[in-house]
MOPAC internal coordinates of N, CA, C and O (Angstrom, degrees):
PM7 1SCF
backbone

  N    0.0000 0     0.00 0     0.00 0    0    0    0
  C    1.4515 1     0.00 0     0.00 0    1    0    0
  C    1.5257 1   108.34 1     0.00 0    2    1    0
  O    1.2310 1   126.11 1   -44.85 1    3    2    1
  N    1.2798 1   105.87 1   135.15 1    3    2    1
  C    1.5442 1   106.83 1   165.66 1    5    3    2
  C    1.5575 1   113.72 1  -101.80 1    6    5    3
  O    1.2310 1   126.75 1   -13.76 1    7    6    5
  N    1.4337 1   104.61 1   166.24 1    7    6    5
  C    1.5171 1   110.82 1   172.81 1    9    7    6
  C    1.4014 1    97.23 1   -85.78 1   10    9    7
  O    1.2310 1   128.09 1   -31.95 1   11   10    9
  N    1.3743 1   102.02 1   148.05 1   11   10    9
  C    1.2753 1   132.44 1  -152.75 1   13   11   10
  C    1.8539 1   103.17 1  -155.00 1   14   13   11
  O    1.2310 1   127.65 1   -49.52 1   15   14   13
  N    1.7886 1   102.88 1   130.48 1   15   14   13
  C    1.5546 1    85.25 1   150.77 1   17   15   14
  C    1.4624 1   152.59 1   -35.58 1   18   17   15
  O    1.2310 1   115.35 1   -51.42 1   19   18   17
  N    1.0868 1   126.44 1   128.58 1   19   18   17
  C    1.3079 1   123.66 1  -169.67 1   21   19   18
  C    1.4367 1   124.54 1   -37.30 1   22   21   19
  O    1.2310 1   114.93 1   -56.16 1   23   22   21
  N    1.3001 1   127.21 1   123.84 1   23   22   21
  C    1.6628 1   120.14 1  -174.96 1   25   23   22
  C    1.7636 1   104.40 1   108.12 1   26   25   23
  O    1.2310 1   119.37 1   156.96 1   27   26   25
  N    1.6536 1   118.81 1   -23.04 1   27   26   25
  C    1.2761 1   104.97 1  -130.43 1   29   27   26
  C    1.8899 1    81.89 1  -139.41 1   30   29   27
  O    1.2310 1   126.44 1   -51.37 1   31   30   29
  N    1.3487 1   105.23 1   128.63 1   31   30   29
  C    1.4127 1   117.56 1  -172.74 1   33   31   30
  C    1.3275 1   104.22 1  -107.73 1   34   33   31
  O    1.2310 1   121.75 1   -42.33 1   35   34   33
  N    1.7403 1   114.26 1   137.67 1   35   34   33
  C    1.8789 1   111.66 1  -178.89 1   37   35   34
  C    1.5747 1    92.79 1  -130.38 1   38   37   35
  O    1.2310 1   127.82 1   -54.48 1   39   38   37
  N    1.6193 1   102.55 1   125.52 1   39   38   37
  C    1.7246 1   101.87 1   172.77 1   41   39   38
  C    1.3327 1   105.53 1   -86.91 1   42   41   39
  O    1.2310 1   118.66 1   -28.75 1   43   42   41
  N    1.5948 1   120.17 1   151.25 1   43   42   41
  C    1.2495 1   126.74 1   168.30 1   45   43   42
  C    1.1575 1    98.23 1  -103.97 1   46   45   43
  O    1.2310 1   133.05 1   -52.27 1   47   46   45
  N    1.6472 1    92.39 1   127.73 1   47   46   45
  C    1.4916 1    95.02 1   174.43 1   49   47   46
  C    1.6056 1   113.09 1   -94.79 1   50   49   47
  O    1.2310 1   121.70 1     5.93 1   51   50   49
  N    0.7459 1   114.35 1  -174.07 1   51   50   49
  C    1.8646 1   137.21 1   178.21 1   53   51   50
  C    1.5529 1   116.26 1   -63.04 1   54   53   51
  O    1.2310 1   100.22 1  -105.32 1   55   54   53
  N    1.2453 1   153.43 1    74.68 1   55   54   53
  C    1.2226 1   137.79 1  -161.21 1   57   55   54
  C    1.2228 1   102.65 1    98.76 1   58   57   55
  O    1.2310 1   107.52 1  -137.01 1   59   58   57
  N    1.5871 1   140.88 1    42.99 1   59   58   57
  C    1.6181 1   130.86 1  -164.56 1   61   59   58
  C    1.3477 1   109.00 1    12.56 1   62   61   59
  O    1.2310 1   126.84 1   -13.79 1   63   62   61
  N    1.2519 1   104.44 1   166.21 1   63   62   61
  C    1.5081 1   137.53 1   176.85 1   65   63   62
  C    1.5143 1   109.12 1   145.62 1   66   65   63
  O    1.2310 1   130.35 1    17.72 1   67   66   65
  N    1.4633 1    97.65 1  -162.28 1   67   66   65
  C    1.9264 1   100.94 1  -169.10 1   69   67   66
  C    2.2200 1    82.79 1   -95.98 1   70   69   67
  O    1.2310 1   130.33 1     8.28 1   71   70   69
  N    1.5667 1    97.68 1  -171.72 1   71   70   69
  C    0.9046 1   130.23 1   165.06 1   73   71   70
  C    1.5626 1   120.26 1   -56.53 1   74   73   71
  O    1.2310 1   119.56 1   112.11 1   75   74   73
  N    0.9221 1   118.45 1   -67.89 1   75   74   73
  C    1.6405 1   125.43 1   163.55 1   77   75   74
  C    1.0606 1   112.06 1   -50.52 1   78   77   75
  O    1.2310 1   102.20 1   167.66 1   79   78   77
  N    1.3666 1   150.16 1   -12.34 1   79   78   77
  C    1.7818 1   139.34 1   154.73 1   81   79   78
  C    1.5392 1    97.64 1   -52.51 1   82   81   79
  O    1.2310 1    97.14 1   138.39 1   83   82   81
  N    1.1796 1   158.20 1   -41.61 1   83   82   81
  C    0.9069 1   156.76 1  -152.92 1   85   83   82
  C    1.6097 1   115.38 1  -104.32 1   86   85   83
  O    1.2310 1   105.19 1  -139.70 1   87   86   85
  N    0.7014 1   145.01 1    40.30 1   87   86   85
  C    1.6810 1   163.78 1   -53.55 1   89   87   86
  C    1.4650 1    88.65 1   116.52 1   90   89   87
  O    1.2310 1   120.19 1   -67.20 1   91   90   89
  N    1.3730 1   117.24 1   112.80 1   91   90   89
  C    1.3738 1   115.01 1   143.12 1   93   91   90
  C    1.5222 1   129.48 1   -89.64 1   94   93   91
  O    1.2310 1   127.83 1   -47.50 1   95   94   93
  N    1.2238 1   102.54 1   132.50 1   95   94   93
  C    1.7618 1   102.93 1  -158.75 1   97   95   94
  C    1.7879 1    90.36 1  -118.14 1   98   97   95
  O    1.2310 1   118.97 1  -155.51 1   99   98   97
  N    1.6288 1   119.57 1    24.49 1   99   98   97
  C    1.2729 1   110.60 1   163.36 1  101   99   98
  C    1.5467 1   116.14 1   -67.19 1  102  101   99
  O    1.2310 1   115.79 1     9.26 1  103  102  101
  N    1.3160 1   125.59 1  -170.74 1  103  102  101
  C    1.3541 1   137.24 1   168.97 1  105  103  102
  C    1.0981 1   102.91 1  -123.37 1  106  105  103
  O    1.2310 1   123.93 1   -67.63 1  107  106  105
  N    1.3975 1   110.07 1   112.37 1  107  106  105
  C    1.6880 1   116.37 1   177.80 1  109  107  106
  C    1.5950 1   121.07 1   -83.60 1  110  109  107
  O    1.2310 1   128.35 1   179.47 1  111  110  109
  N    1.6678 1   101.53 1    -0.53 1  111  110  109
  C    1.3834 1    98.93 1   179.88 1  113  111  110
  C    1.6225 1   118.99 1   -95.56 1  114  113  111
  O    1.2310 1   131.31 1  -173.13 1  115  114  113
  N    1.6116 1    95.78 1     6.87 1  115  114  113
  C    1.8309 1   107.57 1  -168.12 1  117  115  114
  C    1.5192 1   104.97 1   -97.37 1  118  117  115
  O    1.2310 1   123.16 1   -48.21 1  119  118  117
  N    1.0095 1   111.55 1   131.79 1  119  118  117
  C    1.8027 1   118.73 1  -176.39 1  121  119  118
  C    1.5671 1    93.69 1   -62.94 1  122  121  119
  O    1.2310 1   131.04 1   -46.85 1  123  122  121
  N    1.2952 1    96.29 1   133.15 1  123  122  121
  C    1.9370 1   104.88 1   177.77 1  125  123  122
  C    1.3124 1   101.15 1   -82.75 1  126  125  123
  O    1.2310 1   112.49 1  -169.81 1  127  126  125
  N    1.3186 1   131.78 1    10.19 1  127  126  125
  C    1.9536 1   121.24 1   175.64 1  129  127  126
  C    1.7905 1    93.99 1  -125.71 1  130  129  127
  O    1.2310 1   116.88 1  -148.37 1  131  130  129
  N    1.5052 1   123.54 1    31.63 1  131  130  129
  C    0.9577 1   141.04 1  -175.29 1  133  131  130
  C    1.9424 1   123.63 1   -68.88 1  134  133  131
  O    1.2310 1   127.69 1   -90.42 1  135  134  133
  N    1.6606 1   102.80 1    89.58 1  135  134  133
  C    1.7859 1    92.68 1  -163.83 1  137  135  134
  C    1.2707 1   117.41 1   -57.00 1  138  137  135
  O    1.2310 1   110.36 1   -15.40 1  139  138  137
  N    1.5844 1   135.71 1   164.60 1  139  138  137
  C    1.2696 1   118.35 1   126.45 1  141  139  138
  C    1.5997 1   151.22 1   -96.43 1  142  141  139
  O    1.2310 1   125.87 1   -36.01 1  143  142  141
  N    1.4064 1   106.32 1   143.99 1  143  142  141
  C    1.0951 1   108.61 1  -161.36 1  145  143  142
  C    1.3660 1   134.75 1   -50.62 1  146  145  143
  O    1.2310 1   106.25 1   -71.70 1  147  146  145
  N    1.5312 1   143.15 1   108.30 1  147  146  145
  C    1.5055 1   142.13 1  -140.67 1  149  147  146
  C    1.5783 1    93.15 1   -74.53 1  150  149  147
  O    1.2310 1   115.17 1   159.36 1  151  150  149
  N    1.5151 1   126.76 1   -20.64 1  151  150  149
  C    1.4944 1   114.06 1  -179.80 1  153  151  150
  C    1.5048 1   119.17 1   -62.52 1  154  153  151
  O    1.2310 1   118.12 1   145.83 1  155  154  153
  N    1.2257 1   121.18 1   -34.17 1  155  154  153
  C    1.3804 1   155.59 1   154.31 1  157  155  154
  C    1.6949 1   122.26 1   -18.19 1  158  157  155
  O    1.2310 1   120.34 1   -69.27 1  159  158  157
  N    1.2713 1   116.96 1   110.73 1  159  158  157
  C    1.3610 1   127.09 1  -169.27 1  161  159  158
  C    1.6062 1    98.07 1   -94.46 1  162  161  159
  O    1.2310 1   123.28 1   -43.01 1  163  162  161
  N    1.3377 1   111.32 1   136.99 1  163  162  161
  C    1.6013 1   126.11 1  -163.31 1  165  163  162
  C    1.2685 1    99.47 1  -112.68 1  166  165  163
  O    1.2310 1   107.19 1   -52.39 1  167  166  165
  N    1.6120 1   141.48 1   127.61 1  167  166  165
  C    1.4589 1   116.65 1   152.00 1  169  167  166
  C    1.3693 1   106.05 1  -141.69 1  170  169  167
  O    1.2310 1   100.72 1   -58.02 1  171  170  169
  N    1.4702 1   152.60 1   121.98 1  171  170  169
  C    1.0413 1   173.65 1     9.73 1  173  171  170
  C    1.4209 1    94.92 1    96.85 1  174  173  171
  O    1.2310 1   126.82 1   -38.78 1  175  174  173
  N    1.4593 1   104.48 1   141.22 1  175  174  173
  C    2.0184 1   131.48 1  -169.41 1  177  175  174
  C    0.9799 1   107.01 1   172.36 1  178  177  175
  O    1.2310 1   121.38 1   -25.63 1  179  178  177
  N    1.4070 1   114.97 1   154.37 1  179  178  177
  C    1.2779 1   124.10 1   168.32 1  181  179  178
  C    1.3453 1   128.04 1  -119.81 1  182  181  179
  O    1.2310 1   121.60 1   -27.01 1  183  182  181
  N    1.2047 1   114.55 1   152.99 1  183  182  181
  C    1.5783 1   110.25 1  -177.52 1  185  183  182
  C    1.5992 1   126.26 1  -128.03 1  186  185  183
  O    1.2310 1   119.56 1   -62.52 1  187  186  185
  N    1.1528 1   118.45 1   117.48 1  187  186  185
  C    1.8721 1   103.25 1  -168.32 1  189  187  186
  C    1.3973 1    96.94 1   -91.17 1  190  189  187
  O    1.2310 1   123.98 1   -14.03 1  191  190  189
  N    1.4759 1   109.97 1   165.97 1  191  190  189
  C    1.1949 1   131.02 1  -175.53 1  193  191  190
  C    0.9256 1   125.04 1   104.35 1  194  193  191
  O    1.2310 1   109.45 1   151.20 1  195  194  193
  N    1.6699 1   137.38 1   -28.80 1  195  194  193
  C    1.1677 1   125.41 1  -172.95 1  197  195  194
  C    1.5639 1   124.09 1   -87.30 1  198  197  195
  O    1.2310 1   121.98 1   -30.92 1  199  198  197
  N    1.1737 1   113.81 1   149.08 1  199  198  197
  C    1.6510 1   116.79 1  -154.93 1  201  199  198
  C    1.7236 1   109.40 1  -124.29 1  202  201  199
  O    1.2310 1   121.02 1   168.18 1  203  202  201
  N    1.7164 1   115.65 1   -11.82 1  203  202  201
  C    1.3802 1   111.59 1  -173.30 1  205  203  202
  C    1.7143 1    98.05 1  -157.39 1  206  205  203
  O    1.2310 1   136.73 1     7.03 1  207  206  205
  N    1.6838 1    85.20 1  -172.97 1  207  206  205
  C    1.8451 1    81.73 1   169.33 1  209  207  206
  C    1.2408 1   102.12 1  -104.97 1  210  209  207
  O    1.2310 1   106.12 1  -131.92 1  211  210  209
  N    1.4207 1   143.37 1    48.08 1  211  210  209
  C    1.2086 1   127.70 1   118.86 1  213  211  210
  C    1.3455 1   124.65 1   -71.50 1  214  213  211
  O    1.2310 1   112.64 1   140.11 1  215  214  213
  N    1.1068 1   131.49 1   -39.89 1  215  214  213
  C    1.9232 1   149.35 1  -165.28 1  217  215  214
  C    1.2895 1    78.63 1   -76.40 1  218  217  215
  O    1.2310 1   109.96 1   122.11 1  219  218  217
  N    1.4508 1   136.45 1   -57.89 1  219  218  217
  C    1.9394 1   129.45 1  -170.73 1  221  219  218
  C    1.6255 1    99.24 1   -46.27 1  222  221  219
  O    1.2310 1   118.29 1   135.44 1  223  222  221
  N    1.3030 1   120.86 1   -44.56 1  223  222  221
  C    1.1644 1   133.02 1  -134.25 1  225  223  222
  C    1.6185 1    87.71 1   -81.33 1  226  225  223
  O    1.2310 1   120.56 1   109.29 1  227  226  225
  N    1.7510 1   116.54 1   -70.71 1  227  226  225
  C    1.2769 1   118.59 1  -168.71 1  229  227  226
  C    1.2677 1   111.91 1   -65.70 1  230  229  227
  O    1.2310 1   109.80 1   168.55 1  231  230  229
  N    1.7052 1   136.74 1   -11.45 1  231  230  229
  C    1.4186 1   123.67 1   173.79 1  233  231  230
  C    1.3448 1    87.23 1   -95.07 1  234  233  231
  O    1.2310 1    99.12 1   108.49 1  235  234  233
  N    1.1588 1   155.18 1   -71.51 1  235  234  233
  C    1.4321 1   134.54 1   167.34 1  237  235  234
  C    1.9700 1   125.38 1    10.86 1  238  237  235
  O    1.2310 1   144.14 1   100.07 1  239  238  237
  N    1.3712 1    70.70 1   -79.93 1  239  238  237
  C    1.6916 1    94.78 1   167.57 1  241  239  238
  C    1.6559 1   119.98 1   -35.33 1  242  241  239
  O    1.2310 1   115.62 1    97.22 1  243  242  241
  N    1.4627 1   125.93 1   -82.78 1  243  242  241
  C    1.4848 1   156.40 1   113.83 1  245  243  242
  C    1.6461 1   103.58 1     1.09 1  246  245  243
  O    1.2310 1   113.66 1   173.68 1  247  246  245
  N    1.5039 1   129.60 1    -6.32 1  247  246  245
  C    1.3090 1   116.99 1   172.22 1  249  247  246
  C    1.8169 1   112.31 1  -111.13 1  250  249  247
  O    1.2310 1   139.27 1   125.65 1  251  250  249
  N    1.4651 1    80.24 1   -54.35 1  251  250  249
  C    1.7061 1   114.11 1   175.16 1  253  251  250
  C    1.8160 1   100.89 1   -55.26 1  254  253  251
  O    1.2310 1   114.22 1   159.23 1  255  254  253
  N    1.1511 1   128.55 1   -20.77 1  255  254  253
  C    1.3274 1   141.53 1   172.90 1  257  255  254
  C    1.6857 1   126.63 1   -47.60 1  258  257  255
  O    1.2310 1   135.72 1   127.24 1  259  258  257
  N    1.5046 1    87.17 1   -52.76 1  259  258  257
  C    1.7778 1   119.62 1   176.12 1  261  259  258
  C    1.4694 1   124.85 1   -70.07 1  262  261  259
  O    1.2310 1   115.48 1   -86.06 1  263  262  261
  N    1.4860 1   126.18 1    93.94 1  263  262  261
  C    1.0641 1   143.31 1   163.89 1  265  263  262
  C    1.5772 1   112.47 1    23.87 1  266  265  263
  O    1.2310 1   105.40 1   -62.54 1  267  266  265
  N    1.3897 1   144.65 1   117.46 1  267  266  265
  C    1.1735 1   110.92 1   177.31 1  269  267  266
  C    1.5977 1   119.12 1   111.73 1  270  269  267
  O    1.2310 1   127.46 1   126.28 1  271  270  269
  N    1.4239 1   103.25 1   -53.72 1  271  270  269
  C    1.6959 1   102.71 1  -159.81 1  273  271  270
  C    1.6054 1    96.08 1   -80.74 1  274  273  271
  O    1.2310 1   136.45 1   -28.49 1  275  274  273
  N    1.2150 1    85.75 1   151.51 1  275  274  273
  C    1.8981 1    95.93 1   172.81 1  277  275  274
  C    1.5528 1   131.18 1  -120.12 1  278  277  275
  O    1.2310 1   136.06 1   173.18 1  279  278  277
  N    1.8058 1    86.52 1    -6.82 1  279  278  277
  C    1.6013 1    95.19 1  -174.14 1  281  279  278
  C    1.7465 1   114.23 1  -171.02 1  282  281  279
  O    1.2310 1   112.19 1   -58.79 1  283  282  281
  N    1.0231 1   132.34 1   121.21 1  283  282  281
  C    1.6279 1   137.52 1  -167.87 1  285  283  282
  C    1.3706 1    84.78 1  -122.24 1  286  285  283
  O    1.2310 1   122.20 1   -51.61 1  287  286  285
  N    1.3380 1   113.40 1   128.39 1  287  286  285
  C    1.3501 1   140.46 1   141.38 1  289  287  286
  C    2.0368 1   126.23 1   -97.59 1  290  289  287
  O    1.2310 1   124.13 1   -49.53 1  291  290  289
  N    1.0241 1   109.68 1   130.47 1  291  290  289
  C    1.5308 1   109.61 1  -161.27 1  293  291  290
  C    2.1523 1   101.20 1  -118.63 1  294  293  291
  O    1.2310 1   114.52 1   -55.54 1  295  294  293
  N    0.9788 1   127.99 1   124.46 1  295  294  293
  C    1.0372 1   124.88 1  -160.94 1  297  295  294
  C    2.0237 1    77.74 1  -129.35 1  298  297  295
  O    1.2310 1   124.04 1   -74.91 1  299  298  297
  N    1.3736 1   109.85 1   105.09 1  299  298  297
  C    1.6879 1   124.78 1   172.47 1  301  299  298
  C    1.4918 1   118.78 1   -70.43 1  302  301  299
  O    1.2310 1   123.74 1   -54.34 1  303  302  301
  N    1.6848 1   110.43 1   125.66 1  303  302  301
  C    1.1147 1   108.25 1  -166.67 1  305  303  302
  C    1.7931 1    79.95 1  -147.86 1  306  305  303
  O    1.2310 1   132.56 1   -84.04 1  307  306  305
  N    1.5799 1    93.34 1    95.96 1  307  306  305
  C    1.2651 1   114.53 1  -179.23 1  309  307  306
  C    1.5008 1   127.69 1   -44.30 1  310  309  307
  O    1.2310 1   126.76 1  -103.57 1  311  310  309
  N    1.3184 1   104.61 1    76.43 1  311  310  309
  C    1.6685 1   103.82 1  -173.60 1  313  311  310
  C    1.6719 1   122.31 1    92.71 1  314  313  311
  O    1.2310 1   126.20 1   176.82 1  315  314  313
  N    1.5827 1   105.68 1    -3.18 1  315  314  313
  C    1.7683 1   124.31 1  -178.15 1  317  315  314
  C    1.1751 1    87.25 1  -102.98 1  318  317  315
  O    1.2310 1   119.07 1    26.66 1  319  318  317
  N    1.5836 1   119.38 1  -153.34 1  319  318  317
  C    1.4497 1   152.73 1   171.97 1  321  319  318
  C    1.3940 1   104.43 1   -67.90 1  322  321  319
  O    1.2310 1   110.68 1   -45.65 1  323  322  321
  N    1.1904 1   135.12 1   134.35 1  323  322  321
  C    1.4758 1   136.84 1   174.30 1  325  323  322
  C    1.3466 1    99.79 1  -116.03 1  326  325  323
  O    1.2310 1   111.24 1   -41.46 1  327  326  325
  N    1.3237 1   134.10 1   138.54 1  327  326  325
  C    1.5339 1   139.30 1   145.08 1  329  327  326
  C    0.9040 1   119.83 1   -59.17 1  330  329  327
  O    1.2310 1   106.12 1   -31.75 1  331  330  329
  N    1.4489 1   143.39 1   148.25 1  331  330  329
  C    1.0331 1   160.29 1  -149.29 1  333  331  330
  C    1.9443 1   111.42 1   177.32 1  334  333  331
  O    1.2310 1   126.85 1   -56.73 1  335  334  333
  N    1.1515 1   104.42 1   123.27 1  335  334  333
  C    1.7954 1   126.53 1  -162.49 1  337  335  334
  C    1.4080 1    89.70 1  -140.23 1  338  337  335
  O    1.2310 1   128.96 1   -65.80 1  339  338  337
  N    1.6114 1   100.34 1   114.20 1  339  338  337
  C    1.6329 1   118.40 1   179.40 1  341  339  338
  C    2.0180 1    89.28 1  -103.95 1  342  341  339
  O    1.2310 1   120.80 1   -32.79 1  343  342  341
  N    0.6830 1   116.08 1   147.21 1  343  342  341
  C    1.1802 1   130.82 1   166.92 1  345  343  342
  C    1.8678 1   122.35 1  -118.08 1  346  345  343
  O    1.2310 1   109.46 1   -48.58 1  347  346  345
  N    1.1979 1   137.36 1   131.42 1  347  346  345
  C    1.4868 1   116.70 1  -135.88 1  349  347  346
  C    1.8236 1    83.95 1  -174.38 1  350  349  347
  O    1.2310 1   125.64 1   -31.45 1  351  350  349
  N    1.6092 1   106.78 1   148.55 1  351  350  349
  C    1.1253 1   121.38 1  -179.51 1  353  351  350
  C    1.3034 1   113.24 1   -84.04 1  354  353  351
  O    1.2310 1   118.39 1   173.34 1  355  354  353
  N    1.4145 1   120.67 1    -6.66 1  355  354  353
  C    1.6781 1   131.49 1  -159.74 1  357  355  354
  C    1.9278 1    92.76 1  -172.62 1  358  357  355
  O    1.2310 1   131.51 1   -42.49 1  359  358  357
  N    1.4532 1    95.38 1   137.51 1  359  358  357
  C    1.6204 1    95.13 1   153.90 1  361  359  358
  C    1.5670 1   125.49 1   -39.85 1  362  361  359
  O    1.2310 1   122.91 1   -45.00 1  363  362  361
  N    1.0487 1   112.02 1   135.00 1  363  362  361
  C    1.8742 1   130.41 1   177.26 1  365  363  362
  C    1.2366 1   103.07 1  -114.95 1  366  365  363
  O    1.2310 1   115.77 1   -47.43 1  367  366  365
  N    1.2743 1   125.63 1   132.57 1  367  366  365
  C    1.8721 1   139.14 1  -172.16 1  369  367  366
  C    1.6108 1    89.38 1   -86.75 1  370  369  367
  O    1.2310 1   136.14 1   -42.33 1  371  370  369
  N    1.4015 1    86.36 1   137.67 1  371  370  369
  C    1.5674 1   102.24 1   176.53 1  373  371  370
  C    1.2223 1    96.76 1   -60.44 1  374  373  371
  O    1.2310 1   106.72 1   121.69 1  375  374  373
  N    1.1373 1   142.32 1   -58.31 1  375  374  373
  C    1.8784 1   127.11 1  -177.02 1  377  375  374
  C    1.4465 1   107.18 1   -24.40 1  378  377  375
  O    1.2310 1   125.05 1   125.86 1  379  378  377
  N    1.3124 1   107.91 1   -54.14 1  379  378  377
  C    1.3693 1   101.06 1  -158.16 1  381  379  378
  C    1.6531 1   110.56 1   -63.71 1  382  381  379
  O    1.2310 1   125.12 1   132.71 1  383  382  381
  N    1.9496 1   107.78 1   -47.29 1  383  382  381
  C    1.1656 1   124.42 1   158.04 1  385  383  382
  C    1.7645 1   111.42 1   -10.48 1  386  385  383
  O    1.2310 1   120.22 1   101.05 1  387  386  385
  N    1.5520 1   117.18 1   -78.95 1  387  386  385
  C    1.2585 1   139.15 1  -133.31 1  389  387  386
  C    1.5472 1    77.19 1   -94.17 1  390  389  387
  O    1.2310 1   108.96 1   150.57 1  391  390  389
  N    1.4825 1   138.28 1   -29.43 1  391  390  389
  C    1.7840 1   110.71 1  -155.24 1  393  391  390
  C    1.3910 1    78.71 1   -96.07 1  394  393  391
  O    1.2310 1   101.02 1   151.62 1  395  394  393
  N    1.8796 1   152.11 1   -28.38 1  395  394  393
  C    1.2861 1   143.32 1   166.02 1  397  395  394
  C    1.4689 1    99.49 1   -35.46 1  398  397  395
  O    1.2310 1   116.11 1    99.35 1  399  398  397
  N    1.3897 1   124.99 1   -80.65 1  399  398  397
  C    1.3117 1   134.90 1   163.58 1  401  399  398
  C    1.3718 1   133.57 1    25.67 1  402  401  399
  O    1.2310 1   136.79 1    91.59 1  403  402  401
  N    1.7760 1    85.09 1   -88.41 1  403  402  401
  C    1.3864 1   111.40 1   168.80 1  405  403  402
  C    1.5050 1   122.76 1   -85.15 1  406  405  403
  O    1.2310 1   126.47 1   178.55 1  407  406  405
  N    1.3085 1   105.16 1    -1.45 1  407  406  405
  C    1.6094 1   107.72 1   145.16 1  409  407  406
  C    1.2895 1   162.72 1   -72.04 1  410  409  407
  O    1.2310 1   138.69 1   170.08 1  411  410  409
  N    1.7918 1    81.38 1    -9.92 1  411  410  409
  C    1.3296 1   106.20 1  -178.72 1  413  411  410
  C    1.5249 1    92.70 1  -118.29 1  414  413  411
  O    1.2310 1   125.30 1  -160.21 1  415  414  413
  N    1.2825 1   107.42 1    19.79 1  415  414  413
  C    1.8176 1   108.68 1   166.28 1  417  415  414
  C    1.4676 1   120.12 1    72.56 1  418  417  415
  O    1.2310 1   117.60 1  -149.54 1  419  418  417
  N    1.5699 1   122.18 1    30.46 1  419  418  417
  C    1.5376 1   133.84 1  -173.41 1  421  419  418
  C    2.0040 1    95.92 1  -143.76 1  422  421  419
  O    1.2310 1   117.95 1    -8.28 1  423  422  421
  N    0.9458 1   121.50 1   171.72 1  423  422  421
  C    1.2380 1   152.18 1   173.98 1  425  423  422
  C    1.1961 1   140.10 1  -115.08 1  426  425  423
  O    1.2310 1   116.11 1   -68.14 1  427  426  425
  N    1.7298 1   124.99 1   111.86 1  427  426  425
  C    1.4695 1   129.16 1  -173.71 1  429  427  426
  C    1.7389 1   101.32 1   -58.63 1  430  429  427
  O    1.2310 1   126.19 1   -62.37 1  431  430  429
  N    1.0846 1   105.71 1   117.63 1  431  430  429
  C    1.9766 1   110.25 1   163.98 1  433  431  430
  C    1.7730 1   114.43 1  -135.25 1  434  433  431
  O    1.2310 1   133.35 1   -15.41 1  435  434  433
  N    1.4771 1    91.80 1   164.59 1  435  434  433
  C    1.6270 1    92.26 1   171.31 1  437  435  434
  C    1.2815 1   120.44 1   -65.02 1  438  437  435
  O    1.2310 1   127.68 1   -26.80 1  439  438  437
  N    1.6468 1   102.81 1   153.20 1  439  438  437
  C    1.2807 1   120.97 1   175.45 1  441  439  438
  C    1.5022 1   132.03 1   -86.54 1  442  441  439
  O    1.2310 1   120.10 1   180.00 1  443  442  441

């Protein structure tokens, strides 16, 4: 436990971060030996800024949004470059990519 304003409890998590890293933001309804599909368009980016699995969560959110996509994978790079693998029935234009992005209030950058 940390000290915390009065009234108001902060977990430390394991490896710093906020409170919400500890939040599982898996999908418990997805088979964990789960393939992907070879019809399936792959494209790889990166994004700085994000610091927990909330920030995974809202560019997640803001990705999975866009016509098409079927699956965002987020690989956390605490406050660096994060990976990010859209998975998609057809190519998606990085515009569209980068204005999801910055919708969820972070930025497409190199990896």
């Amino acid at each position: 436990m940390t000290l915390a304003p009065e009234g108001r409890t902060e977990i430390d998590v394991a490896g710093g971060g906020c409170s919400c890293c500890a939040i599982d933001t898996t999908d418990a309804a997805a088979p964990a030996d789960a393939t992907t599909d070879a019809s399936l368009v792959e494209a790889t980016f990166g994004v700085a800024g994000m610091t927990c699995g909330s920030c995974v969560a809202h560019v997640t959110q803001e990705l999975t949004a866009i016509d098409g996509v079927d699956g965002v994978d987020v690989e956390l790079v605490n406050g660096g470059v994060s990976g990010v693998t859209v998975r998609s029935s057809a190519p998606i234009s990085d515009a569209a990519i980068a204005a999801a992005v910055e919708e969820a209030g972070y930025r497409v950058a190199e990896r």
